[in-house]
MOPAC internal coordinates of N, CA, C and O (Angstrom, degrees):
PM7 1SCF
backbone

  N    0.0000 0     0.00 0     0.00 0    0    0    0
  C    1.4463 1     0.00 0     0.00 0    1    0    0
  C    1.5255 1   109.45 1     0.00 0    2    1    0
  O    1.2310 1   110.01 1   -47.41 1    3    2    1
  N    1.5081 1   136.35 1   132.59 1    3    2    1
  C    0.9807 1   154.61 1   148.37 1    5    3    2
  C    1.6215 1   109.62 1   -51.22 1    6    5    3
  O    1.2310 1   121.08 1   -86.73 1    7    6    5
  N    1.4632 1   115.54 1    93.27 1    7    6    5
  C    1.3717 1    98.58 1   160.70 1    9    7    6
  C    1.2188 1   130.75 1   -95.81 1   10    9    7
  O    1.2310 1   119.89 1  -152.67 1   11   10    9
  N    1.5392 1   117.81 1    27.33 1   11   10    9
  C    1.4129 1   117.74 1  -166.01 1   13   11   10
  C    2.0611 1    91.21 1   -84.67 1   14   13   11
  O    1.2310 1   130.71 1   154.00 1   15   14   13
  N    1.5849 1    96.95 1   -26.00 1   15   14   13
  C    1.3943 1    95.35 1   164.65 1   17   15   14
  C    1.1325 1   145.57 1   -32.00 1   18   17   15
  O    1.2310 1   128.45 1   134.14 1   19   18   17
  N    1.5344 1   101.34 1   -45.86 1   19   18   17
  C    1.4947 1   108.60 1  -163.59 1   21   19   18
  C    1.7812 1   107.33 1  -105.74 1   22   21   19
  O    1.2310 1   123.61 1  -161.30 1   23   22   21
  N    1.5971 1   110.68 1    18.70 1   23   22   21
  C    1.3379 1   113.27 1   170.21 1   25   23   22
  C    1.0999 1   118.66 1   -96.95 1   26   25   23
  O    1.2310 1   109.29 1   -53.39 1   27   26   25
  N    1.2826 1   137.67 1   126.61 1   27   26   25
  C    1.0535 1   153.88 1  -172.26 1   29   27   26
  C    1.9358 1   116.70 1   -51.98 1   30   29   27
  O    1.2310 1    93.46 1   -98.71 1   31   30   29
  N    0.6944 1   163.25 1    81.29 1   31   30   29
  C    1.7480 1   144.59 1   177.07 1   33   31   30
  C    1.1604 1   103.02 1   -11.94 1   34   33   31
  O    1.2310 1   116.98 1   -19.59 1   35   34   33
  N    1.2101 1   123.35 1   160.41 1   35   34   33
  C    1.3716 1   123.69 1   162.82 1   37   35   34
  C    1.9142 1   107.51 1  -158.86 1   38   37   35
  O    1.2310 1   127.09 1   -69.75 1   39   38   37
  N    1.4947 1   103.97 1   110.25 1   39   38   37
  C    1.3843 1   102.43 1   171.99 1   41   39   38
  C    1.2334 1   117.59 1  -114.48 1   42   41   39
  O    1.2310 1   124.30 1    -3.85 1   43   42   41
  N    1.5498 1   109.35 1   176.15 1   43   42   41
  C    1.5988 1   121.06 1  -159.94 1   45   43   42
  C    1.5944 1    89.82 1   -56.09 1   46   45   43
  O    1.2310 1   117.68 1   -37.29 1   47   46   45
  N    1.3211 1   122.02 1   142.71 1   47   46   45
  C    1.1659 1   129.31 1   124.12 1   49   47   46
  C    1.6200 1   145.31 1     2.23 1   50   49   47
  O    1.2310 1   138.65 1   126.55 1   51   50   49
  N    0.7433 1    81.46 1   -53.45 1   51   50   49
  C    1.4645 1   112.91 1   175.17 1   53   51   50
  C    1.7221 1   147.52 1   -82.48 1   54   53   51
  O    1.2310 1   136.84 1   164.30 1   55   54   53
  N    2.0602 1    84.99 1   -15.70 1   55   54   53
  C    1.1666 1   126.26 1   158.31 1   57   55   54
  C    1.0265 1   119.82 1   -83.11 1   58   57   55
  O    1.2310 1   117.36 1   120.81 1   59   58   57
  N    1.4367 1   122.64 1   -59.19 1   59   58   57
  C    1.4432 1   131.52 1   169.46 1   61   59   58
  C    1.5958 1   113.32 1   -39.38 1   62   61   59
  O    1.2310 1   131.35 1   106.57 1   63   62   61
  N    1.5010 1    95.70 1   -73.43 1   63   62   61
  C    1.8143 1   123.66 1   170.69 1   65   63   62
  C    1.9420 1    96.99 1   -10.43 1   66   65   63
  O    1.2310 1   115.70 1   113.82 1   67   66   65
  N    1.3980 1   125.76 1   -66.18 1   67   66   65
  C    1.4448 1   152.23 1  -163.29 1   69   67   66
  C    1.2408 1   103.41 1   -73.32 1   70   69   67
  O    1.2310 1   109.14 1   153.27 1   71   70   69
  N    1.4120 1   137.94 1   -26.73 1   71   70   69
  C    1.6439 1   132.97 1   143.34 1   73   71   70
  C    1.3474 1   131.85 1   -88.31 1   74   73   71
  O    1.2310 1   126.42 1  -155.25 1   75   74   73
  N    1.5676 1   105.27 1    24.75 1   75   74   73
  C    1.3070 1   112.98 1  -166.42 1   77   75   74
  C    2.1845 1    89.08 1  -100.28 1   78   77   75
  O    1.2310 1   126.10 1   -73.50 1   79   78   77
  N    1.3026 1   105.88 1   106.50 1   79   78   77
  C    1.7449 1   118.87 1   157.11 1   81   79   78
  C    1.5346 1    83.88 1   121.66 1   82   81   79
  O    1.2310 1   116.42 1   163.72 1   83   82   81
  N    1.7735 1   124.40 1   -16.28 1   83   82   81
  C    1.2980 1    98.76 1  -165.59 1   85   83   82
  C    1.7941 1   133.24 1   -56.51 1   86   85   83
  O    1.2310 1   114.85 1    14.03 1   87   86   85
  N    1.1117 1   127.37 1  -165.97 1   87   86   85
  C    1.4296 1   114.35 1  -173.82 1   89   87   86
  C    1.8809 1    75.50 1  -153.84 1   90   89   87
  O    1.2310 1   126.90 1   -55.69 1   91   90   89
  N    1.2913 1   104.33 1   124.31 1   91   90   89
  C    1.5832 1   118.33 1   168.35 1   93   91   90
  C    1.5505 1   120.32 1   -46.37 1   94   93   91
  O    1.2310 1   123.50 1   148.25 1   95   94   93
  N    1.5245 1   110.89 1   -31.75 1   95   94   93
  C    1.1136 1   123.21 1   178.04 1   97   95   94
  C    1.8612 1   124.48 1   -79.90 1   98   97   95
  O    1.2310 1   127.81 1  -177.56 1   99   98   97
  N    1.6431 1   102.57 1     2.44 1   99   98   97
  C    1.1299 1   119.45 1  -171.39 1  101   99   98
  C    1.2256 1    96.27 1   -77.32 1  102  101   99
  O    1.2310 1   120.17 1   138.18 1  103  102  101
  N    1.7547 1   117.28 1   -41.82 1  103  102  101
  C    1.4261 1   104.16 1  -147.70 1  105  103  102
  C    2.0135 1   101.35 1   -97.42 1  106  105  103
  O    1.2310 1   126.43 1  -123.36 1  107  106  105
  N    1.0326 1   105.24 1    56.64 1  107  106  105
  C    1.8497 1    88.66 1  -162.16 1  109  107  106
  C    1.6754 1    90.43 1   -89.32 1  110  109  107
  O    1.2310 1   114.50 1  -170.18 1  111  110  109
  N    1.1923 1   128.03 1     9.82 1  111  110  109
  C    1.4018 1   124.34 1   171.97 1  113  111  110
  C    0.9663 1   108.33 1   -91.83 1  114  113  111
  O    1.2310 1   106.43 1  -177.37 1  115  114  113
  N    1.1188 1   142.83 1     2.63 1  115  114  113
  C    1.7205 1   161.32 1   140.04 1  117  115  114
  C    1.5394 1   119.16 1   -67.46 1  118  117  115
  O    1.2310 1   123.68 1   154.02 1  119  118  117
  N    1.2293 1   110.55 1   -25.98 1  119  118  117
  C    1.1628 1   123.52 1  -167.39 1  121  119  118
  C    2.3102 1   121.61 1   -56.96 1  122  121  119
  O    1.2310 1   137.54 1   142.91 1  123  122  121
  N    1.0912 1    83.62 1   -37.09 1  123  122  121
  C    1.7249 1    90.55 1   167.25 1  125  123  122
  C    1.3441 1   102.14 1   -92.21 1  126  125  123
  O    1.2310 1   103.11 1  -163.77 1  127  126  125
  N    1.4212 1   148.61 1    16.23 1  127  126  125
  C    1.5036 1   136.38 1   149.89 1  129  127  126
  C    1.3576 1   101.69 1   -97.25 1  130  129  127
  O    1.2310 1   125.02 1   -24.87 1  131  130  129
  N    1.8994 1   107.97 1   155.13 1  131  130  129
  C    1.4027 1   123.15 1   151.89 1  133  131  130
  C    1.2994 1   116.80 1   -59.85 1  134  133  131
  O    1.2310 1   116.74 1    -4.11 1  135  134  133
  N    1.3726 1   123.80 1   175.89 1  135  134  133
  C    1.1466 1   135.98 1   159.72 1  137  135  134
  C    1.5503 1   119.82 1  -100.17 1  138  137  135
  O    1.2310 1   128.47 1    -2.20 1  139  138  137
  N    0.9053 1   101.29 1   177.80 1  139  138  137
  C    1.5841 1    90.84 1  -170.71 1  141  139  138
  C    1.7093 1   100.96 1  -118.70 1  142  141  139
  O    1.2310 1   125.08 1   160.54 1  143  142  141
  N    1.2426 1   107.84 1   -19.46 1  143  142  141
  C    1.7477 1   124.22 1   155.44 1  145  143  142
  C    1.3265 1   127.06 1  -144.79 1  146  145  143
  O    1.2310 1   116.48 1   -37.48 1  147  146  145
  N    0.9165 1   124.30 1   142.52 1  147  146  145
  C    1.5409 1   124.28 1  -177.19 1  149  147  146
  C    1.9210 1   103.99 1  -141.59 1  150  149  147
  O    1.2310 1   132.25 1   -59.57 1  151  150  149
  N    1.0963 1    93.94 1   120.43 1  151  150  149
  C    1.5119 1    94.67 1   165.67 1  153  151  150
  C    1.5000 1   119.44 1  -100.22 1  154  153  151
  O    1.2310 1   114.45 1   -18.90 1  155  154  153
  N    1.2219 1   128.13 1   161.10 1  155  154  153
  C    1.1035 1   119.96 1   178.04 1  157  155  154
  C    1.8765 1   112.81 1  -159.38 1  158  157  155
  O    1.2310 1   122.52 1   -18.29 1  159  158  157
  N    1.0890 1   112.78 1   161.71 1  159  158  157
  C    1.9437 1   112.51 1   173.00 1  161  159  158
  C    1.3299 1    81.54 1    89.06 1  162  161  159
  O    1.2310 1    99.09 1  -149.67 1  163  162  161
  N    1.9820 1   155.22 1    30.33 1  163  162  161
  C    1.5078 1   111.70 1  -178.43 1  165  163  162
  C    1.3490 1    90.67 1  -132.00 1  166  165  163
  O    1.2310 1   128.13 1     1.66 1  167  166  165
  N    1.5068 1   101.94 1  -178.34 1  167  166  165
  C    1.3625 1   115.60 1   167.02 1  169  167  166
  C    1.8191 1   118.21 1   -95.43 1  170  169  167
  O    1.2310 1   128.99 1   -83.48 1  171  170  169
  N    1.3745 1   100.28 1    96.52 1  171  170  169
  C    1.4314 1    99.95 1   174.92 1  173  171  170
  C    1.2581 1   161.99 1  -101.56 1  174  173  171
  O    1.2310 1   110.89 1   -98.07 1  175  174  173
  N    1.5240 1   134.75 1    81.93 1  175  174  173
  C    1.3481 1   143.52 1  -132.02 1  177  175  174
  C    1.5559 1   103.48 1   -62.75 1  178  177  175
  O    1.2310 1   110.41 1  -103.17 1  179  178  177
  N    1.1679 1   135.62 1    76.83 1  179  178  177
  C    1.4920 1   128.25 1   170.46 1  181  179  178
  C    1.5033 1   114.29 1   -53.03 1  182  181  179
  O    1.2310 1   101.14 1   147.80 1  183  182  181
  N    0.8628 1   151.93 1   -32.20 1  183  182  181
  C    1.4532 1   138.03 1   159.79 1  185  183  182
  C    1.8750 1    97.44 1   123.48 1  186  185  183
  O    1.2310 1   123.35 1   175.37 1  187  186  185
  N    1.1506 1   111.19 1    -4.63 1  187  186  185
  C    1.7173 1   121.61 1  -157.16 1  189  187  186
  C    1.5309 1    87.08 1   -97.00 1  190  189  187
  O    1.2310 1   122.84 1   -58.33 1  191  190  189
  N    1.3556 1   112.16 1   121.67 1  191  190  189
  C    1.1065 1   108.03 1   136.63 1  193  191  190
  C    1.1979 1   153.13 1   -20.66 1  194  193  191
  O    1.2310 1   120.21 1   114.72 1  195  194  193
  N    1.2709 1   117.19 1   -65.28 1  195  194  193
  C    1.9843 1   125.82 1  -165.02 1  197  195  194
  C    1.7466 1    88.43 1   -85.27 1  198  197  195
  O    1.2310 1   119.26 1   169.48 1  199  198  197
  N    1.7482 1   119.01 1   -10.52 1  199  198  197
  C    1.5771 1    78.85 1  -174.70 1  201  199  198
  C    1.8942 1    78.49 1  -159.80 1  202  201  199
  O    1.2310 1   127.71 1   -86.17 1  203  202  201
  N    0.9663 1   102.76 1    93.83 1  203  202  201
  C    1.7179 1   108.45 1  -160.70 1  205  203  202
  C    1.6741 1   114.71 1   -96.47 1  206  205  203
  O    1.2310 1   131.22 1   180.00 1  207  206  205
  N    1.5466 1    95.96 1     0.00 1  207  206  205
  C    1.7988 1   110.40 1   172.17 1  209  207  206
  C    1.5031 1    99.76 1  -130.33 1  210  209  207
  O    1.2310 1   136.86 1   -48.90 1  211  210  209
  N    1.6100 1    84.94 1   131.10 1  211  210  209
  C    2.0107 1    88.32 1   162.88 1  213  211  210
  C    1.7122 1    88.78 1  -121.48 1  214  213  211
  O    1.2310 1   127.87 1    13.18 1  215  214  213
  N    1.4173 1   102.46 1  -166.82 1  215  214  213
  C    1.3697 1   123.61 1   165.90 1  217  215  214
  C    1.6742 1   130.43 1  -119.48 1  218  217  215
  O    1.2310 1   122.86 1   152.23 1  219  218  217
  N    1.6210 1   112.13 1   -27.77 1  219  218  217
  C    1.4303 1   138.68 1   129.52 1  221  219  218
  C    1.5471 1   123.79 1  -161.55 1  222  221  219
  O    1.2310 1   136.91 1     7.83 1  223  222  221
  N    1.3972 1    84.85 1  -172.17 1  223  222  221
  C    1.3675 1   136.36 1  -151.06 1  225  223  222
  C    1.0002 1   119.24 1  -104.89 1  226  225  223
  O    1.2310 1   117.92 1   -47.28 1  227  226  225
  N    1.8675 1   121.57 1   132.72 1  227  226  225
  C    1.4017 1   100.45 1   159.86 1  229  227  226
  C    1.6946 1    97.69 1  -150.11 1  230  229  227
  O    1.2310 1   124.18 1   -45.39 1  231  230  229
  N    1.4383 1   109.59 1   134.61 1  231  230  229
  C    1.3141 1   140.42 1  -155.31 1  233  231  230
  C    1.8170 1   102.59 1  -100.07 1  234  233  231
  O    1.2310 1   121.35 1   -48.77 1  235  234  233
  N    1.3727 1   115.03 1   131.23 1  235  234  233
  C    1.5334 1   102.39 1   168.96 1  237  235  234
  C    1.7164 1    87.94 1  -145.53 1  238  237  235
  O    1.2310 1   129.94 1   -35.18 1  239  238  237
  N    1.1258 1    98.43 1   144.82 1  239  238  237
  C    1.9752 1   106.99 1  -167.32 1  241  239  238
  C    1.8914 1   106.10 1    42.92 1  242  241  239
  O    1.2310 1   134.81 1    55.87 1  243  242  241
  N    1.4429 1    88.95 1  -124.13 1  243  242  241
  C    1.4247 1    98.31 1   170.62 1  245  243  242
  C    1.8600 1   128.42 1   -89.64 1  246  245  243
  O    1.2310 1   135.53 1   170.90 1  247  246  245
  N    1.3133 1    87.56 1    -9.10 1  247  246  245
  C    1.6817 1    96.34 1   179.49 1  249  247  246
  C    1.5032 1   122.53 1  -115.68 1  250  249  247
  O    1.2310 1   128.75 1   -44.06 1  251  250  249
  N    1.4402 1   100.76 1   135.94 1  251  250  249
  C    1.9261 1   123.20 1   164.69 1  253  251  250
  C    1.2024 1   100.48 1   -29.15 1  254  253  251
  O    1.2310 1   108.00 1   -74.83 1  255  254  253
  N    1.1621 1   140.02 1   105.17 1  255  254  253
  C    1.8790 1   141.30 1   128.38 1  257  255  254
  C    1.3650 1   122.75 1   -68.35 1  258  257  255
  O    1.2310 1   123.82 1   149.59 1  259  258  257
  N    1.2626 1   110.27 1   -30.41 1  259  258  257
  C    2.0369 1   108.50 1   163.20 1  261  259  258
  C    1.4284 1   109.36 1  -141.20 1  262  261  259
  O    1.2310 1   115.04 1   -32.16 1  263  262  261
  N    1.1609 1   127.02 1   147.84 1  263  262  261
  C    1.3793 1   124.06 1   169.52 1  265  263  262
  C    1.9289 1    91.03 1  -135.07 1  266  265  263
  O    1.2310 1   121.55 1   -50.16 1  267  266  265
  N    1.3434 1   114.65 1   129.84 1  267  266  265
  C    1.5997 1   119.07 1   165.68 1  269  267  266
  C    1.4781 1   102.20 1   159.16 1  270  269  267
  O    1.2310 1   119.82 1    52.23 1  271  270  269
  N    1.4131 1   117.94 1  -127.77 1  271  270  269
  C    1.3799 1   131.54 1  -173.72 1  273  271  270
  C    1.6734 1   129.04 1   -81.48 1  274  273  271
  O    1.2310 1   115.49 1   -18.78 1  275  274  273
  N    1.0877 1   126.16 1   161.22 1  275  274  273
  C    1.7036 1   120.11 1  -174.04 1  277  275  274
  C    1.0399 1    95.20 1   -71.99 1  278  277  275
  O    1.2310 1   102.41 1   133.67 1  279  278  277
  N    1.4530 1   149.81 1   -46.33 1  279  278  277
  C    1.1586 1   147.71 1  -150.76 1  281  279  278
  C    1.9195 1   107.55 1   -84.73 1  282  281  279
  O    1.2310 1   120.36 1   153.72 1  283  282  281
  N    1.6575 1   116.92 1   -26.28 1  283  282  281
  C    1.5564 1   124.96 1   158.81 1  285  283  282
  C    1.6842 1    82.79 1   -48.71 1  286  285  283
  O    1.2310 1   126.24 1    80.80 1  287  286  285
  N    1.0935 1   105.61 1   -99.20 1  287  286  285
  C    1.5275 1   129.04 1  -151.85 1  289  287  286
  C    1.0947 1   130.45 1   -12.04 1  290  289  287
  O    1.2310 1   130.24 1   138.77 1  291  290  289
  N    1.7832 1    97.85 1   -41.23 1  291  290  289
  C    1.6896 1   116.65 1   177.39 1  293  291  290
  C    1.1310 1   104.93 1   -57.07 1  294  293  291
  O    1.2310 1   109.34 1   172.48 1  295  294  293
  N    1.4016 1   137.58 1    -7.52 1  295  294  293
  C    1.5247 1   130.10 1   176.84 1  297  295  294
  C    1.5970 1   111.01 1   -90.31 1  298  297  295
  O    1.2310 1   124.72 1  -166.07 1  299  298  297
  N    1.4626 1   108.55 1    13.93 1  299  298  297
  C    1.2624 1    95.98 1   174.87 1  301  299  298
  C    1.4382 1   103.57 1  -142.78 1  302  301  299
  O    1.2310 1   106.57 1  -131.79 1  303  302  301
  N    0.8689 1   142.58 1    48.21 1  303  302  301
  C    1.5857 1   173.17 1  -170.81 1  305  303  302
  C    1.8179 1   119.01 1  -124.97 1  306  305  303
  O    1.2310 1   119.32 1   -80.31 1  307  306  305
  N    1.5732 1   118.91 1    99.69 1  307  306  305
  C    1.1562 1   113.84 1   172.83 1  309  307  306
  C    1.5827 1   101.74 1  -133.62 1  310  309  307
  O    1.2310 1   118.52 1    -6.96 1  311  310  309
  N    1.0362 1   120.42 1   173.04 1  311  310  309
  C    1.4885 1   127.61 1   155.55 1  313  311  310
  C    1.6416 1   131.28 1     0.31 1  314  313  311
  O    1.2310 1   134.66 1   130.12 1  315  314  313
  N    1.6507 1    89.25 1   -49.88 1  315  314  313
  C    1.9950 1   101.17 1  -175.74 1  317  315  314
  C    1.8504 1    91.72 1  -108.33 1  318  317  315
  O    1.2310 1   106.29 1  -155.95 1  319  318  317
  N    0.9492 1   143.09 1    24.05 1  319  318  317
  C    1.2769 1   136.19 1   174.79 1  321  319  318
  C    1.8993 1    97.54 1   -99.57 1  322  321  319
  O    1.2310 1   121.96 1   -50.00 1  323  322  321
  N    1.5441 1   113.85 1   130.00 1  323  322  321
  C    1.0873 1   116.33 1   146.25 1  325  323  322
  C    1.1511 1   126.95 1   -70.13 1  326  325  323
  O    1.2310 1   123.98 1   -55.86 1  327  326  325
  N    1.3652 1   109.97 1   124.14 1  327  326  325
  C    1.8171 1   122.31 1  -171.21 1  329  327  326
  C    1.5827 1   112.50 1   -98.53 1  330  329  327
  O    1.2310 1   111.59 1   -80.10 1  331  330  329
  N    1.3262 1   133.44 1    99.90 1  331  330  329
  C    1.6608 1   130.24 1   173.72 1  333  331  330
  C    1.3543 1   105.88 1  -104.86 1  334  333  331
  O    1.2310 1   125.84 1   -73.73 1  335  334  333
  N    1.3858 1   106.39 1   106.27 1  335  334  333
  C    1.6755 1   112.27 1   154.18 1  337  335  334
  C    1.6452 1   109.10 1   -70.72 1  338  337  335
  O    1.2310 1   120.86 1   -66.64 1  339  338  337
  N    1.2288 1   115.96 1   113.36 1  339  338  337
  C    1.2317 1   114.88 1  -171.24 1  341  339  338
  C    1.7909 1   109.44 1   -86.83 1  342  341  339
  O    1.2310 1   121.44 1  -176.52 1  343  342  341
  N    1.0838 1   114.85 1     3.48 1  343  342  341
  C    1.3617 1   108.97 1  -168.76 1  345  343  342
  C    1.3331 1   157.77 1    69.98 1  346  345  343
  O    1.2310 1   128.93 1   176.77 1  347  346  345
  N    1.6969 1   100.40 1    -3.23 1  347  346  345
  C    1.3530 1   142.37 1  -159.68 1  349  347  346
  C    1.4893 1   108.32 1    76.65 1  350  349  347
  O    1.2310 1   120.22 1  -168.16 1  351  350  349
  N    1.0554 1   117.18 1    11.84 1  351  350  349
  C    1.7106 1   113.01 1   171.53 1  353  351  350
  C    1.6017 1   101.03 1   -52.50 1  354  353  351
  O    1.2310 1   120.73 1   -24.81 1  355  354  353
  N    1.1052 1   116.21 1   155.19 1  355  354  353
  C    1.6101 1   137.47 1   155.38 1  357  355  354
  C    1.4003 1   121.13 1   -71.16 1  358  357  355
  O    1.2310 1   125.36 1   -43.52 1  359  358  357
  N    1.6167 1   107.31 1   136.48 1  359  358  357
  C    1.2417 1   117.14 1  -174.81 1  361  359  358
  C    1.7372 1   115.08 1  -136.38 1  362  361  359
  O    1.2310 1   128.91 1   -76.99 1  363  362  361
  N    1.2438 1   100.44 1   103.01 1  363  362  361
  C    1.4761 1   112.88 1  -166.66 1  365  363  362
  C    1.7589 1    95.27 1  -108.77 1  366  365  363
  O    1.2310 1   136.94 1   -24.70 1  367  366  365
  N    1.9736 1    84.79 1   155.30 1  367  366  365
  C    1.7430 1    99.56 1   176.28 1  369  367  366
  C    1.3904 1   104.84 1   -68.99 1  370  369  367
  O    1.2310 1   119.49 1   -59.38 1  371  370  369
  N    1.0223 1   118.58 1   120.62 1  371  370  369
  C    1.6276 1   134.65 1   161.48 1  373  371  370
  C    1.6900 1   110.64 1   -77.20 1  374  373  371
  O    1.2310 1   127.75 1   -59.28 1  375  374  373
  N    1.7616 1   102.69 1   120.72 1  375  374  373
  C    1.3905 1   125.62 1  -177.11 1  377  375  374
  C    1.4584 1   106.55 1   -72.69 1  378  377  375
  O    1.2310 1   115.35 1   -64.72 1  379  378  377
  N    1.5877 1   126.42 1   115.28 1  379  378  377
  C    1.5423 1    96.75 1   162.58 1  381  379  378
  C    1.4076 1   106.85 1  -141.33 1  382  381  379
  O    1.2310 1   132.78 1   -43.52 1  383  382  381
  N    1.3576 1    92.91 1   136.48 1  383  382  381
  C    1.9070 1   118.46 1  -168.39 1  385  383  382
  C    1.5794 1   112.41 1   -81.78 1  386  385  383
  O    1.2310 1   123.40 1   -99.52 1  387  386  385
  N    1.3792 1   111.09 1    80.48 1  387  386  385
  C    1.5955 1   102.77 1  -172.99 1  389  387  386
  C    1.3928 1    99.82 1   -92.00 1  390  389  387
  O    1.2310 1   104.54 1  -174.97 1  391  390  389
  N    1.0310 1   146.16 1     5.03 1  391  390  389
  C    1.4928 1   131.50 1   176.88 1  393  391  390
  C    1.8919 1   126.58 1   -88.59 1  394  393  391
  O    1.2310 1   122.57 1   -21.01 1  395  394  393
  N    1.6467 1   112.68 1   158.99 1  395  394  393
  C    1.5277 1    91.69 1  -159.12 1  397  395  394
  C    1.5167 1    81.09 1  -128.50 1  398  397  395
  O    1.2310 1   120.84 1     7.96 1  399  398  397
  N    1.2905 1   115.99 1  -172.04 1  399  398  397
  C    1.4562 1   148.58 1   148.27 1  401  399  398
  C    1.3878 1   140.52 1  -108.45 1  402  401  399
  O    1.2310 1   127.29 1   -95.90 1  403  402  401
  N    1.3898 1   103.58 1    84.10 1  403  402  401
  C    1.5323 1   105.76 1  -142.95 1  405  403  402
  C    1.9440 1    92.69 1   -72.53 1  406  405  403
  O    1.2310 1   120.44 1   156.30 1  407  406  405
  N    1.4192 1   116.77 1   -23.70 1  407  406  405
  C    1.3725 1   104.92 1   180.00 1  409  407  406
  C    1.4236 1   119.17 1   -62.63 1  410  409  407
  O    1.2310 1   118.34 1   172.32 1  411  410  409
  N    1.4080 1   120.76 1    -7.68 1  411  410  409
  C    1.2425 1   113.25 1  -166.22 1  413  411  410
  C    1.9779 1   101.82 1  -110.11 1  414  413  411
  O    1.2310 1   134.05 1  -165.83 1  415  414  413
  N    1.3598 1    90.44 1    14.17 1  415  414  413
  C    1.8321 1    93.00 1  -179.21 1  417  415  414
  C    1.7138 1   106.35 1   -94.33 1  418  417  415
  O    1.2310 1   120.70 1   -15.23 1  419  418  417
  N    1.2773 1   116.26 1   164.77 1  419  418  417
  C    1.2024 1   128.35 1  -171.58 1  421  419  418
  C    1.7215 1    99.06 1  -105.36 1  422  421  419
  O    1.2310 1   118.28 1  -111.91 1  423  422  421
  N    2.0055 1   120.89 1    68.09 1  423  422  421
  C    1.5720 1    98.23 1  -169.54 1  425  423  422
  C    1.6160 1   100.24 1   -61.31 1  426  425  423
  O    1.2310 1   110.51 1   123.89 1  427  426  425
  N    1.0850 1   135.43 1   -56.11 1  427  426  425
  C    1.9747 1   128.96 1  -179.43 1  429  427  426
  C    1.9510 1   101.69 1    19.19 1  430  429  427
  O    1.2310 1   128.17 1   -53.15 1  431  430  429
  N    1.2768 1   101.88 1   126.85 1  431  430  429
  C    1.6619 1    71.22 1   150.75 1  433  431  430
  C    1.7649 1   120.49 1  -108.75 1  434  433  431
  O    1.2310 1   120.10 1   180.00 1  435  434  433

């Protein structure tokens, strides 16, 4: 058995967070660039209310250029774009806790 299967994706927060109200049709000024990732085939929790499943994605630097269907997406797919058929795996916002407490560290060495 492959369990890389049954793991979920998981991206920053913060990614998700940035397609949360979008409308696919927002980004068509994006539309003659690649992406620099595009996922596609998954189940994807956008965090948005009015439309809280896509199917993919397409990523350029740090920001959403499409969020909806595989067939959107293919418009942002060239040569230098990483392509992930996700398989219908799930793709949830990933939490990440970068902050510390430096009073509670031992600096001494």
């Amino acid at each position: 058995m492959n369990r890389h299967k049954r793991i979920p994706v998981i991206l920053p927060l913060g990614l998700l967070a940035a397609c949360s109200g979008a409308n696919p049709t927002a980004y068509d000024t994006f539309s003659n660039e690649s992406a620099d990732l595009v996922l596609t085939g998954g189940k994807i929790f956008t965090v948005d209310d009015d439309k809280p499943w896509a199917q993919a994605v397409a990523i350029k630097g740090e920001k959403f250029v499409f969020v909806g269907d595989d067939a959107g997406a293919a418009k942002f797919i060239s040569d230098k774009t990483q392509s992930i058929d996700l398989g219908g795996r799930l793709v949830i916002p990933g939490i990440v806790d970068s902050h510390t407490h430096p009073g509670y560290m031992d600096l001494e060495p």
